[in-house]
C-alpha positions in Angstrom: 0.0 0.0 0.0 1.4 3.5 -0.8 1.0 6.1 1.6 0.7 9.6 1.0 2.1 12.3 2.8 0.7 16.1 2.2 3.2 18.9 1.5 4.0 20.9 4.6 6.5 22.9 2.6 5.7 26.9 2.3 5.1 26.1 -1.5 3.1 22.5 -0.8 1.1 24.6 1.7 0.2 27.4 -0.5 -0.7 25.0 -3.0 -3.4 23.0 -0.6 -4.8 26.5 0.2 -5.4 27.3 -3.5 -6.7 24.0 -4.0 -9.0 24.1 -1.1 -9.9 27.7 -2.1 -10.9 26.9 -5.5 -13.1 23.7 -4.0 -15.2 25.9 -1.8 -15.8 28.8 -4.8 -16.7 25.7 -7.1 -19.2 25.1 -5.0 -20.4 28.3 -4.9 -21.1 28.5 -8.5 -23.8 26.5 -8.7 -25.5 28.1 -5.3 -25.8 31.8 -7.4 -29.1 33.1 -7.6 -31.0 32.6 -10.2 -31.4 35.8 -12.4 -28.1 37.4 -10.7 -25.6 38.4 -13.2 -22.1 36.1 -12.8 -20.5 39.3 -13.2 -19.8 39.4 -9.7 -18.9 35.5 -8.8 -16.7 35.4 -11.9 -14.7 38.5 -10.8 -14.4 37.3 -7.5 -13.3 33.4 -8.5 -10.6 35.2 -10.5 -9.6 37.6 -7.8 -9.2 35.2 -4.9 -7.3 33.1 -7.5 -5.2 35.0 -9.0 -1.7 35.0 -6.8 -1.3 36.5 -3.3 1.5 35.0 -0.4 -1.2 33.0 1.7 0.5 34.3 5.0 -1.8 34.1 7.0 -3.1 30.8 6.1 0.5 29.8 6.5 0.6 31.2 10.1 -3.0 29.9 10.7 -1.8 26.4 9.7 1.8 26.7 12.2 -0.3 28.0 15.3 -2.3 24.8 15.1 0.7 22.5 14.7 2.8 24.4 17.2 -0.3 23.5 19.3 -0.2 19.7 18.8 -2.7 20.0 16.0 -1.7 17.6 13.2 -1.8 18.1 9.6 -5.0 17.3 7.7 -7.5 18.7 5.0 -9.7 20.6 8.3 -6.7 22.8 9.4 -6.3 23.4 6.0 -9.8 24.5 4.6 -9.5 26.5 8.3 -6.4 28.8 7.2 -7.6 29.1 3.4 -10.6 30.9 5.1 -8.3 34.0 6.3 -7.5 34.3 2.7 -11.3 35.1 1.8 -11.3 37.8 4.4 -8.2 39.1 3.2 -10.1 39.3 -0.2 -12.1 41.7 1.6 -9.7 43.6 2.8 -8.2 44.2 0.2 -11.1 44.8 -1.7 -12.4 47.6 0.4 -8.8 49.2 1.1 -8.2 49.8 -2.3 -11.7 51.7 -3.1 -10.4 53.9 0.4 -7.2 54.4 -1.0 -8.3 54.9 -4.7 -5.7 52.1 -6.0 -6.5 50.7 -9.5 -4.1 48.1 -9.6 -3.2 45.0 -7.4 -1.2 41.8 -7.8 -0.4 43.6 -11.4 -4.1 43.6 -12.1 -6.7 46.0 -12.4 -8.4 46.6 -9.0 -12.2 45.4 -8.3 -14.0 48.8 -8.1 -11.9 49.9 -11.3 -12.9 46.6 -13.0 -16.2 47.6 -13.1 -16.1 51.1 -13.5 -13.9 49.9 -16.6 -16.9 47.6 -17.9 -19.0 50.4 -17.2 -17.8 52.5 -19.2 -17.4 49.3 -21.9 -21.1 49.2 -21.8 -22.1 53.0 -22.2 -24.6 52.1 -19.4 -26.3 55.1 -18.2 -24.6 56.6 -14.5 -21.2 57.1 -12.7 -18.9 54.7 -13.4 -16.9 55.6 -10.8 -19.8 55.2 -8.5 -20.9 51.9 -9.7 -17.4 50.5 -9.8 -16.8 51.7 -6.1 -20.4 49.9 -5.3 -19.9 47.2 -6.7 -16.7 46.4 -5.2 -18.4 47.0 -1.9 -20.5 44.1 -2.5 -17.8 41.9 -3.5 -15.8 42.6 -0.3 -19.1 42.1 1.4 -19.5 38.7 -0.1 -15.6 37.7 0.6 -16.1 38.2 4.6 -19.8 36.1 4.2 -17.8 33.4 2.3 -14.8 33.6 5.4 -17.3 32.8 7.8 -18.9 30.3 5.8 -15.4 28.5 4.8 -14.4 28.7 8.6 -17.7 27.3 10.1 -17.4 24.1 7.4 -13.7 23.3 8.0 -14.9 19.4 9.2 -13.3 20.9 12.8 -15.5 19.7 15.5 -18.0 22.4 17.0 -16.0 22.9 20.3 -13.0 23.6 18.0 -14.6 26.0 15.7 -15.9 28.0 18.3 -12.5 28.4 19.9 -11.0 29.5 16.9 -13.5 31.9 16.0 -13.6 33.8 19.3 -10.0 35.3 17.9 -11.2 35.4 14.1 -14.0 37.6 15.2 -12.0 39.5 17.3 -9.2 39.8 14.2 -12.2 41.3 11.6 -13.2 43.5 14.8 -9.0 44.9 14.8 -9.1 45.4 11.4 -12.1 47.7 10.6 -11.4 49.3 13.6 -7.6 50.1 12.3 -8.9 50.7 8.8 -11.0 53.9 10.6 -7.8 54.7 12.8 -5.9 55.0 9.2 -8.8 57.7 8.0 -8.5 59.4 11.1 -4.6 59.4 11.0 -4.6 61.1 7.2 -6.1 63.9 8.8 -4.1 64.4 12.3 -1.1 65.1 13.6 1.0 62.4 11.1 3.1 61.2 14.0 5.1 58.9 13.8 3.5 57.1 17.2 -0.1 57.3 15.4 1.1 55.7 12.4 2.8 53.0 14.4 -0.6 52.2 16.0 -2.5 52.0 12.6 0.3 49.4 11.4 -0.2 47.6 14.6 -4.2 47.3 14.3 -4.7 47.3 10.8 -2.0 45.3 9.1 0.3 43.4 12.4 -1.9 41.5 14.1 -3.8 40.9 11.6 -1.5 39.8 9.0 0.9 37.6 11.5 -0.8 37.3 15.4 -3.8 36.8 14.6 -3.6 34.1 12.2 -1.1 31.7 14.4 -3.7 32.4 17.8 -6.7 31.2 15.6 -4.7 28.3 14.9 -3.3 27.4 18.0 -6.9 28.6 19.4 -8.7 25.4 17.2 -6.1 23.0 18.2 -7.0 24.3 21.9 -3.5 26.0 23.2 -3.2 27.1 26.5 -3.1 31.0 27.5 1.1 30.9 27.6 1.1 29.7 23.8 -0.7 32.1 23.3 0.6 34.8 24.7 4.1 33.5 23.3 3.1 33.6 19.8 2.0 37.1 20.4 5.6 37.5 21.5 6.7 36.8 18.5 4.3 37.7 15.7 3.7 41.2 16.9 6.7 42.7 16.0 7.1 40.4 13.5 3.9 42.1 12.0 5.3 44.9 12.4 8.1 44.8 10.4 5.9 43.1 7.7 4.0 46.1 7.3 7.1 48.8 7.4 8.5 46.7 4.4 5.1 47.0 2.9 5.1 50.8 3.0 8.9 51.2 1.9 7.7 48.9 -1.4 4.9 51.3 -1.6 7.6 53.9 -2.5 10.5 52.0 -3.3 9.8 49.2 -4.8 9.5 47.8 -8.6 5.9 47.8 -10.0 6.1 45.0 -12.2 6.8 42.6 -9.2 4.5 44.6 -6.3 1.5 44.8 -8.9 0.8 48.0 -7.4 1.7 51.7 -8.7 4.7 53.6 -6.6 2.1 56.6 -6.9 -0.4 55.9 -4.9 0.7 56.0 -1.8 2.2 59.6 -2.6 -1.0 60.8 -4.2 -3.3 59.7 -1.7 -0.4 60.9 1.1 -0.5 57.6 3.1 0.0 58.3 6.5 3.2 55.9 6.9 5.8 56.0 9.8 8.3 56.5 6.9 6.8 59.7 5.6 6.7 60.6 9.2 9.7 60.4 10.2 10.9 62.3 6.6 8.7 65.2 8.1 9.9 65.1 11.5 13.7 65.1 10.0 12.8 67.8 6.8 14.5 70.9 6.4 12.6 74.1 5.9 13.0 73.8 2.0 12.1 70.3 2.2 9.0 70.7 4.2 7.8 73.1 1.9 8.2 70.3 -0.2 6.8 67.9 1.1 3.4 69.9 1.4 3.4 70.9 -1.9 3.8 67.0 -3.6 2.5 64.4 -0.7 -1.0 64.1 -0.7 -1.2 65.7 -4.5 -3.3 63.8 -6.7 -1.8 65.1 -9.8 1.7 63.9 -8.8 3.8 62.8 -11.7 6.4 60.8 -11.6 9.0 63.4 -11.8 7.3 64.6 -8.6 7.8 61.3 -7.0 11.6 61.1 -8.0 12.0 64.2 -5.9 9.6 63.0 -2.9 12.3 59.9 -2.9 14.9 61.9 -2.8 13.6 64.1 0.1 12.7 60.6 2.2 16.3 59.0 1.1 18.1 62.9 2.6 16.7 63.0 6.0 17.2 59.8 6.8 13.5 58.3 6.7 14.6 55.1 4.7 17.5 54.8 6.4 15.5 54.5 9.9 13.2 52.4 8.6 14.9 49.7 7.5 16.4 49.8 11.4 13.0 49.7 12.6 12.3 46.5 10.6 15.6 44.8 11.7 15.1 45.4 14.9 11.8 44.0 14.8 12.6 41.3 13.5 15.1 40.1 15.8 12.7 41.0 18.6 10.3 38.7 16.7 13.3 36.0 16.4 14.3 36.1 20.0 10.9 35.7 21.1 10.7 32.4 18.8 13.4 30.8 20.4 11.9 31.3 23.4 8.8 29.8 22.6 7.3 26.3 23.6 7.0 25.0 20.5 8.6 21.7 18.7 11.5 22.2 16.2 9.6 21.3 12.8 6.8 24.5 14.0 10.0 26.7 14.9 12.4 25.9 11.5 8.6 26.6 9.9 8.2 30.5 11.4 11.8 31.2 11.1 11.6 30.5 7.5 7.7 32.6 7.5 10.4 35.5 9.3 13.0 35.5 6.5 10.0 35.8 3.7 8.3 38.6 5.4 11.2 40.7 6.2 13.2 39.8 3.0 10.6 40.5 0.3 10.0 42.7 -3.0 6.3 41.9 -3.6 
C-alpha cells in the first residue's frame, strides 16, 4: 500500500490552500441566484485566484501545529478561510485608497467602472465601480465565515478558533477607521505605528497563528508567546510593505509607486521624513505628498527628500530590529522544532521581500 504524505513545505502549503480555495468557490457556483448576473462570482473566483503570499493561512496552519494539531485537510480549509477575508480587505482598502491596480491587475472597483464604461450604461462609473466592489468585499467576509464554520473541525474547536477570528475582523475595521483618522491628524510617527499595529500586524501575523493554536486548543502561555513573536514580527511586515509602496519595482509589487504619494499615506516612513525635513524640504513635502496630480517626476523628488533626511534609512532599522525582537521571542517559545524551523523560514520571507 502507498502512503501519501501532504506537503507541509511553504510552496506545498500554499498549493493545498489554493486547492481548497478553488473547491469551496466551485461550490459556490452552482449556489448563485438565479437571475443574478455572474459578473460578480466570476470577478471574485478570479480575484481570490489570482496569486497572493497565503500568509496568514501559512501562520494559521503553524499556530495549530505548534499546538499539537496535526496536519489534515480541516486545518487546512480553516487557514484558506483567512485568505477570503483578506479578499475583503483588500477589496475595500483599495476603493479607500483609490488604487487601481493590485497583484499587477486592475483593482475590483476599477474593474467595473472599466466595464461600465465598456457598456455605455447610463450613470457614474466611478460610482458603480466603487459599489460594486463593496458588494464583493461584502460577499468575501460572508464566504470567510462560511469557509471557517465548514472546516470538518468539531463544533468545540470551531468556536474556539473563531472567538479570535472575530476578534481579528473587529482589529481590522477598527484600524482601517484609525488609518482615516490618521490622514487627517497630527501624522506622527506614534499614530502611524498604531495604525500598522491594528490594521495590518496582528492581523496579518498574530492573529492568524492564535486562531490556529486557538482550534487545536492551546493554552493561554502559547498564546501569549506567539503574540511575543508575531507582533513585531507584524510589524516589520508592514514597514517593508510601506517602503515597497515607495520604493519598490511595480512589475513585481503589482501596485503603482504613486499611490501612496498621491493619496499621502499616513506611513511611519513619511513621518519620520517630516519630522527630520528641512525648511526647504518641508515646503516640499506639502506641496507634492497628498497631491493627486503627482507625476512621476514629482515622485523622484519626494524619494529623494525621504532618502536625505534619513526616513529610509530608519526604517529599514526599525524592521531589523523587529525582527530580531520577533526572532528572539521564537526561540523562546514552547513549541517543537519542525513548528520553529517553519516560522523562522515565515520571518525571512516577510522581512526579506520585494512583492
Amino acid at each position: 500500500m502507498t502512503v501519501t504524505v501532504a506537503p507541509t513545505d511553504t510552496a506545498g502549503l500554499r498549493a493545498r490552500f489554493d486547492a481548497e480555495l478553488a473547491a469551496f468557490l466551485d461550490r459556490q457556483g452552482p449556489e448563485w441566484p438565479d437571475g443574478a448576473p455572474r459578473g460578480v462570482f466570476t470577478a471574485l473566483h478570479r480575484f481570490v485566484l489570482a496569486g497572493g503570499k497565503r500568509l496568514r493561512p501559512l501562520f494559521c496552519y503553524w499556530g495549530w501545529r505548534g499546538a499539537g494539531g496535526p496536519d489534515g485537510a480541516p486545518i487546512v480549509v480553516a487557514a484558506a478561510a483567512l485568505e477570503l477575508f483578506h479578499a475583503f480587505a483588500l477589496i475595500h482598502d483599495d476603493i479607500l485608497d483609490g488604487s487601481d491596480r493590485r497583484r499587477g491587475e486592475p483593482s475590483v472597483h476599477r474593474l467595473f467602472a472599466d466595464l461600465h464604461t465598456r457598456s455605455s450604461w447610463r450613470g457614474d462609473p466611478e460610482a458603480y465601480g466603487r459599489n460594486t466592489a463593496l458588494l464583493c468585499g461584502d460577499l468575501c467576509a460572508a464566504w470567510s465565515d462560511q469557509m471557517f464554520h465548514e472546516c470538518g473541525l468539531s463544533t468545540e474547536q470551531v468556536h474556539r478558533g473563531y472567538g479570535v477570528f472575530a476578534l481579528m475582523r473587529t482589529e481590522v475595521i477598527a484600524g482601517e477607521y484609525l488609518d482615516l483618522v490618521s490622514g487627517v491628524g497630527d501624522g506622527s510617527v506614534a499614530s502611524a505605528l498604531t495604525v500598522i499595529r491594528m490594521k495590518a500586524a496582528r492581523y496579518t501575523v498574530t492573529r492568524p497563528l492564535q486562531i490556529g493554536a486557538a482550534l487545536a486548543g492551546a493554552e493561554p502561555e502559547l498564546s501569549a508567546a506567539l503574540a511575543e513573536f508575531g507582533d513585531p514580527l507584524g510589524d516589520a511586515f508592514q514597514l517593508r510593505d510601506d517602503v515597497l509602496g515607495v520604493f519598490g519595482d511595480p512589475a513585481v509589487t503589482g501596485k503603482s509607486v504613486l499611490d501612496d504619494l498621491r493619496e499621502g499615506k499616513p506611513t511611519v516612513m513619511m513621518a519620520l521624513a517630516r519630522d527630520a525635513a528641512d525648511r526647504a524640504q518641508t515646503v516640499r513635502l506639502r506641496e507634492l505628498f497628498g497631491n493627486a496630480a503627482l507625476d512621476a517626476d514629482g515622485a523622484a523628488e519626494l524619494r529623494k527628500i525621504i532618502e536625505s533626511t534619513g526616513a529610509r534609512e530608519k526604517i529599514e532599522q526599525m524592521i531589523r530590529v523587529r525582527a530580531d525582537a520577533a526572532l528572539t521571542a521564537l526561540a523562546d517559545a514552547p513549541l517543537d522544532r519542525e513548528t520553529r524551523a517553519a516560522l523562522t523560514g515565515l520571518a525571512a520571507q516577510v522581512v526579506d521581500r520585494r512583492l
